[in-house]
C-alpha positions as CSV (number, residue, x, y, z in Angstrom):
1,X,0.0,0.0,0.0
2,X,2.4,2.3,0.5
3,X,4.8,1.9,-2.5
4,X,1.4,2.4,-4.5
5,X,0.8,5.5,-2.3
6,X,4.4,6.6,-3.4
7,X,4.0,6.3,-7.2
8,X,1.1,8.0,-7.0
9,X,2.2,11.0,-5.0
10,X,5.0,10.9,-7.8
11,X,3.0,10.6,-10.6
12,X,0.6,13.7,-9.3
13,X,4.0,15.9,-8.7
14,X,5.3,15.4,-11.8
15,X,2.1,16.1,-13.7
16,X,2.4,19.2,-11.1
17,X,5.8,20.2,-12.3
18,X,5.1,19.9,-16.0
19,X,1.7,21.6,-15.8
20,X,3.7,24.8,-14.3
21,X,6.7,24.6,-16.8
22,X,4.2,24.3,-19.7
23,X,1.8,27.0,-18.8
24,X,3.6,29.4,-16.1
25,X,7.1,29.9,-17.0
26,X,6.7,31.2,-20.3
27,X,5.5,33.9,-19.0
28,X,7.8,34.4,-15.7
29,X,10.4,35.2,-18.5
30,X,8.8,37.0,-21.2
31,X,10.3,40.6,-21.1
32,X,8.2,43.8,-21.6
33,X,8.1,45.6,-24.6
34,X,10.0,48.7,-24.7
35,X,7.5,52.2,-24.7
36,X,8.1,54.0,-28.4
37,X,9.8,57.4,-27.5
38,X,8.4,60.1,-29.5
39,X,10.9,62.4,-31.4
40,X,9.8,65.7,-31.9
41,X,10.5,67.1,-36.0
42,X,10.5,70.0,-37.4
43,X,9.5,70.3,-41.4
44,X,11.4,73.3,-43.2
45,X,10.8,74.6,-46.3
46,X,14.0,75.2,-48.1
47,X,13.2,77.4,-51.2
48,X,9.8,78.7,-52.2
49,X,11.1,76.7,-55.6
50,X,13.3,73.8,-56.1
51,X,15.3,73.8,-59.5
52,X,16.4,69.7,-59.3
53,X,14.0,68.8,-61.9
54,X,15.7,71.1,-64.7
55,X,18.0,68.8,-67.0
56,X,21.3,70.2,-67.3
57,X,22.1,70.6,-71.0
58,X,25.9,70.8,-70.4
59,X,27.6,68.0,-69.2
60,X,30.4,68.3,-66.6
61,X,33.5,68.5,-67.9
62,X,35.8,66.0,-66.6
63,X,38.9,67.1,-64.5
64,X,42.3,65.8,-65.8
65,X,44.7,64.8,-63.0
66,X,47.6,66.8,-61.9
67,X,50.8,65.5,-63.3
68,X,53.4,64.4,-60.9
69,X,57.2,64.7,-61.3
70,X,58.3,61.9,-62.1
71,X,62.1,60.6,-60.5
72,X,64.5,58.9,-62.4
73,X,63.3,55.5,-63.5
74,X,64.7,52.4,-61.3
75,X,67.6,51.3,-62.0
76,X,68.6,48.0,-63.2
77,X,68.8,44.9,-61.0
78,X,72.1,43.8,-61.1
79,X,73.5,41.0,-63.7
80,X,73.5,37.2,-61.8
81,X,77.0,36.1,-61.3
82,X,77.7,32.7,-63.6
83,X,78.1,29.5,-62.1
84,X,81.2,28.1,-62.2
C-alpha cells in the first residue's frame, strides 16, 4: 500500500511540475516591450522653388589629373653572377 501510495504521489507531482513549466514559465520570463519614445520634428521649407528637376544641358567637364614629377626610372637589377 504504500509503495502504490508513493508512485502516485509521484505521478501527481510530476504532472504538477510539467503543468507549471508548460503554462507558467513562459511567462515568468517574457520581457516587456520597450514604450516607443516620441521624437519631436520640425518640417522646413528650403526654397519657395526647387530647380532639381531642370536637366542640365551641359555636361560636366571632366577634371584631368595633376601631373606628378616623375624621378629617375629604377635602376637596373644587377647581372647574376655565372656558375662556375
Amino acid at each position: 500500500m504504500i509503495e502504490r501510495r508513493g508512485l502516485i504521489l509521484s505521478a501527481v507531482l510530476h504532472v504538477v511540475v510539467l503543468a507549471t513549466m508548460v503554462l507558467g514559465l513562459p511567462n515568468l520570463f517574457a520581457r516587456p516591450l520597450p514604450e516607443d519614445t516620441p521624437i519631436a520634428v520640425e518640417l522646413v521649407n528650403i526654397a519657395p522653388e526647387t530647380r532639381a528637376t531642370k536637366v542640365n544641358k551641359t555636361p560636366p567637364v571632366p577634371k584631368k589629373p595633376d601631373e606628378v614629377a616623375q624621378d629617375q626610372p629604377p635602376a637596373p637589377p644587377p647581372p647574376k653572377p655565372e656558375p662556375p
